[in-house]
C-alpha positions in Angstrom: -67.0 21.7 157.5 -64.1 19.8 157.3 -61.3 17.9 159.8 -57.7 18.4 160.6 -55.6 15.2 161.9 -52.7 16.4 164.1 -49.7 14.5 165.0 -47.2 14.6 167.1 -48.6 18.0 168.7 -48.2 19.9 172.1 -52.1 20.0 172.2 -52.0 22.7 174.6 -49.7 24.9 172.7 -51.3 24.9 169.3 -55.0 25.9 171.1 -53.3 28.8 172.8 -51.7 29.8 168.9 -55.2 29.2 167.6 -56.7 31.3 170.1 -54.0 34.2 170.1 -54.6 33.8 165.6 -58.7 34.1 166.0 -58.6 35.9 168.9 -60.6 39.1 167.3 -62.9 36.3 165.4 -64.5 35.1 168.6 -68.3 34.5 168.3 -69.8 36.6 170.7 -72.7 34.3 171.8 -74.4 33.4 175.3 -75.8 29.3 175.3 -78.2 28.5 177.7 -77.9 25.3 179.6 -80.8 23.2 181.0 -80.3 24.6 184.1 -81.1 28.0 182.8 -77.3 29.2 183.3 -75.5 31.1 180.9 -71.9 30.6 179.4 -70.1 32.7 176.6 -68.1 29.8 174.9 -64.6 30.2 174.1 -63.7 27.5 171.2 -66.0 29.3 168.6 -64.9 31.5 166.4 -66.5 33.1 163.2 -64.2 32.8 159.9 -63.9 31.6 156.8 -63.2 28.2 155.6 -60.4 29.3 153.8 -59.6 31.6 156.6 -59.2 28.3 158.6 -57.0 26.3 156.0 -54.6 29.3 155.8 -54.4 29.4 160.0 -53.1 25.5 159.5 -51.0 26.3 156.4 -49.4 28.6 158.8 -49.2 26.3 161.8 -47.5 23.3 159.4 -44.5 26.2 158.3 -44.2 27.6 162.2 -45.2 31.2 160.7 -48.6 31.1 162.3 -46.6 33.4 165.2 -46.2 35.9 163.3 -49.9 36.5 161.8 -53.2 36.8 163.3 -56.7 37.0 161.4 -57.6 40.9 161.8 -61.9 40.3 161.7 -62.7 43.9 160.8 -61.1 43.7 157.1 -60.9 39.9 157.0 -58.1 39.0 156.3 -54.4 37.2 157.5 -51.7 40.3 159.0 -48.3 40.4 159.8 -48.5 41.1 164.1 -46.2 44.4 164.1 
């Protein structure tokens, strides 16, 4: 586990690049509440560590728009 400070950000816009990045990485998972509803979260995702670090490596240069994380082989791709 580790932590990422962000400055000076659009909040907003870099969740909707992380997303659109992981987007095939999303844990597929239903939690149960106390109530006994069901939700499928949408903030978790199932990668790497170093998956992760490359995703901010490629926020800090601006390239990050031009890759996402392809799940099935694991690894970082150019979006054709």
């Amino acid at each position: 586990m580790t932590t990422f400070q962000c400055y000076n950000v659009n909040l907003p816009k870099l969740e909707n690049l992380l997303h659109r990045f992981f987007d095939h990485a999303a844990a597929k998972v239903q939690v149960k509440d106390l109530e006994g509803n069901y939700s499928t979260p949408k903030e978790w995702f199932s990668v790497p560590l170093s998956t992760i670090e490359a995703a901010v490596r490629l926020l800090i240069s601006g390239e990050i728009v031009n890759d996402l994380y392809d799940a099935a082989i694991g690894t970082v791709k150019l979006v054709e």
